[in-house]
C-alpha positions in Angstrom: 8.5 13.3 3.1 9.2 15.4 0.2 9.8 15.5 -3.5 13.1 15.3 -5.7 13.7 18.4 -7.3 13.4 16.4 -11.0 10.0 15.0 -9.3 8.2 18.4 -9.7 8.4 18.8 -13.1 6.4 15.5 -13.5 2.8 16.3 -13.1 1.5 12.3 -12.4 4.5 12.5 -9.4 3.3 15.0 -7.8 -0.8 14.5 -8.2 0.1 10.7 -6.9 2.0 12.7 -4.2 -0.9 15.4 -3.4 -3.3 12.0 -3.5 -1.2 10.2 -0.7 -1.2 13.4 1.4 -5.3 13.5 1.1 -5.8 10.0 1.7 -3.7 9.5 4.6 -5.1 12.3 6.4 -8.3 11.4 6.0 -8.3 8.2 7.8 -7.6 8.2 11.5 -6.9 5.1 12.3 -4.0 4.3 14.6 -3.0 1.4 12.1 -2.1 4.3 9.2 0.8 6.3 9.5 -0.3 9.9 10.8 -0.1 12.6 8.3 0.7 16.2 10.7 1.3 18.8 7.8 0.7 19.4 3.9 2.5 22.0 2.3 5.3 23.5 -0.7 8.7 24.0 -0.1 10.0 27.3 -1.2 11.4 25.4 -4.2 7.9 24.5 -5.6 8.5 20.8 -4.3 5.4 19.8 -2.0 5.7 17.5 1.1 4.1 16.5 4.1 5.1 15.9 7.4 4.5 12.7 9.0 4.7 10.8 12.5 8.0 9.3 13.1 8.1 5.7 13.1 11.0 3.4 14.6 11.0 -0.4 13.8 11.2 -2.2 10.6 8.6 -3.4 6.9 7.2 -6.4 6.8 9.7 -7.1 4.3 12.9 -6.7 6.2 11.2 -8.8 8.8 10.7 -11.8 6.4 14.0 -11.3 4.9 15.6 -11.2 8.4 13.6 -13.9 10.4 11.5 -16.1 7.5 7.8 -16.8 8.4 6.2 -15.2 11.5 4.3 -17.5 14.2 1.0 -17.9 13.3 -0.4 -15.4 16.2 1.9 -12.9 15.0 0.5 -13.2 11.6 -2.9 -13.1 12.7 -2.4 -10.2 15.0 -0.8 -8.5 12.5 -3.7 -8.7 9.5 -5.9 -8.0 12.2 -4.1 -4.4 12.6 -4.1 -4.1 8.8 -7.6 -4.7 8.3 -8.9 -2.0 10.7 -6.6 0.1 8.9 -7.9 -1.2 5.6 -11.7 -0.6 7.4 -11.4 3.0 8.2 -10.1 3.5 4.3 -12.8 1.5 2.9 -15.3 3.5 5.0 -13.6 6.9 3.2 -14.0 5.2 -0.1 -10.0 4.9 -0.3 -8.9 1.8 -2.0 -4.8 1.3 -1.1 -4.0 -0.8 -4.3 -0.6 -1.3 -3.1 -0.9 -3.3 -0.1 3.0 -5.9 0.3 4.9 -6.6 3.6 7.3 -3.4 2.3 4.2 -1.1 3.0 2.9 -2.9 6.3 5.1 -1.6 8.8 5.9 -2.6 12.4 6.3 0.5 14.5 7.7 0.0 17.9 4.9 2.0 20.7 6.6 3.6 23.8 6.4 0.3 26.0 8.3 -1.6 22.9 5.2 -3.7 21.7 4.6 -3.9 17.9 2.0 -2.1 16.1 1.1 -2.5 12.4 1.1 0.9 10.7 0.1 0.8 7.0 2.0 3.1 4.9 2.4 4.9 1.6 -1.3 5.6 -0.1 0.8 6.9 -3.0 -1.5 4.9 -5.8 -4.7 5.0 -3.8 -7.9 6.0 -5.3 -10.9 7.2 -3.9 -14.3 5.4 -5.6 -15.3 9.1 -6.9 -12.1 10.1 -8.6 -11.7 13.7 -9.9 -10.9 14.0 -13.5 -7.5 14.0 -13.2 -7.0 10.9 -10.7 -9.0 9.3 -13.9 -6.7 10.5 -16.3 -3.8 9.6 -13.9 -5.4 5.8 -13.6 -5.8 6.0 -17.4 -2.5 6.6 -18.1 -0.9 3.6 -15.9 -0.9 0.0 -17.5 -0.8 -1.5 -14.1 -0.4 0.7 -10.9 0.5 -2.2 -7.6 3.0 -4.6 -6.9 2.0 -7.8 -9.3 3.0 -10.4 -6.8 0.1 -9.1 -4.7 -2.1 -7.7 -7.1 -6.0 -8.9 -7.7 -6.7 -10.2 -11.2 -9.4 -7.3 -11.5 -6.7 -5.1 -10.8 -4.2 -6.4 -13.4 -6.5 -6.2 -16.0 -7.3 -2.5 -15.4 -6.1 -0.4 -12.6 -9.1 1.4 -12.1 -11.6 -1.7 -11.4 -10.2 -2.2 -8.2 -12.1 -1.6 -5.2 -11.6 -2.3 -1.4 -12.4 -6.2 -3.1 -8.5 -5.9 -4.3 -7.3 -4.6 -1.1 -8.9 -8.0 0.6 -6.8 -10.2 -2.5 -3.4 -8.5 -2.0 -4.0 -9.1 2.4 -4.5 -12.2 1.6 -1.5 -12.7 -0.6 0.9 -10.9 2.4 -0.7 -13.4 5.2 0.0 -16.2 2.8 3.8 -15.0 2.9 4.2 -14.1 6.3 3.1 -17.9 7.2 5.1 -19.5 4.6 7.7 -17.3 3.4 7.1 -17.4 -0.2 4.7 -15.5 -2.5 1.2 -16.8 -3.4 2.8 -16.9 -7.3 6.5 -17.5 -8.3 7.8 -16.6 -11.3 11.1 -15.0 -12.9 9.4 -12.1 -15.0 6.1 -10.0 -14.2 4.2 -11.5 -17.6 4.4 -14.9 -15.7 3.2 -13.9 -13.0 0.3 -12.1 -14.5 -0.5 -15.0 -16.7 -0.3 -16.8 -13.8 -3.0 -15.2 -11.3 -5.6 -14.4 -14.1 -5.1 -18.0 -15.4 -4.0 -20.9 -13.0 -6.3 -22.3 -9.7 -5.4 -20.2 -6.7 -3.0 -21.6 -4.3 
């Protein structure tokens, strides 16, 4: 994984960049996608070197097949939430946890395993001063449709509570098929999670 040459010359790409590449090698957990290597191209342009992962997003596998069965759900969450666990335990907070970042990697006897991916907006609880200028700067840094209300109100008050909201938004989906909140623009939906009883 590697930057766009027009991506280096914007500093808040390429701190969020250097932040994934320290989060995800901190946390060992077999459910997080294994970072190998950290280092600058020639060009100035950092990347990272990752495992290689074959199989498919939780989103492509709603999109493809609708709701999972309900032990393929659970099994799943399960998977995420030892991965979400191990962050937790590093004082990493995702804050973008959606079926496109939950991602079903096929092991070498073709079972499933649940790899949570991309720590891009993460945050540790101690941030340096420029992850707090960085979390400053951002109106709203997630996916609404999963967000916490905490975490729409100010990017930098969530904590590994906000994590637990948006996994429970994504089990709500993969057993139904549908989002938690509907709505055609992201104002409705935010009006609707920090104002309307919760589904």
């Amino acid at each position: 994984k590697f930057l766009l040459p027009d991506a280096v010359c914007e500093p808040d790409i390429v701190a969020r960049f250097a932040r994934e590449a320290r989060a995800s090698a901190k946390i060992l957990s077999e459910h997080v996608a294994r970072v190998l290597d950290v280092g600058t191209l020639d060009s100035g342009s950092p990347y990272m070197v990752m495992e290689y992962l074959e199989g498919q997003d939780l989103a492509a596998v709603l999109r493809e097949s609708g709701p999972l069965p309900l032990e393929d759900a659970i099994g799943y969450m399960l998977e995420a939430c030892e991965a979400l666990a191990e962050a937790h335990a590093h004082g990493i907070v995702h804050r973008d946890l959606k079926p496109g970042n939950l991602f079903l990697a096929r092991r070498a006897d073709r079972r499933n395993i649940l790899k949570v991916l991309d720590f891009g907006i993460s945050k540790t609880q101690k941030l340096t001063d420029s992850e707090a200028r960085l979390t400053r700067t951002r109106a709203i840094m997630g996916s609404p449709l999963y967000m916490a209300p905490e975490q729409m109100r100010a990017s930098k008050d969530a904590d590994a509570r906000s994590d637990i909201w948006s996994l429970g938004c994504v089990l709500y989906e993969v057993l139904t098929g549908r989002t938690p909140y509907m709505a055609e623009t992201m104002t409705e939906i935010i009006a609707q999670v920090l104002t309307t009883e919760y589904p």
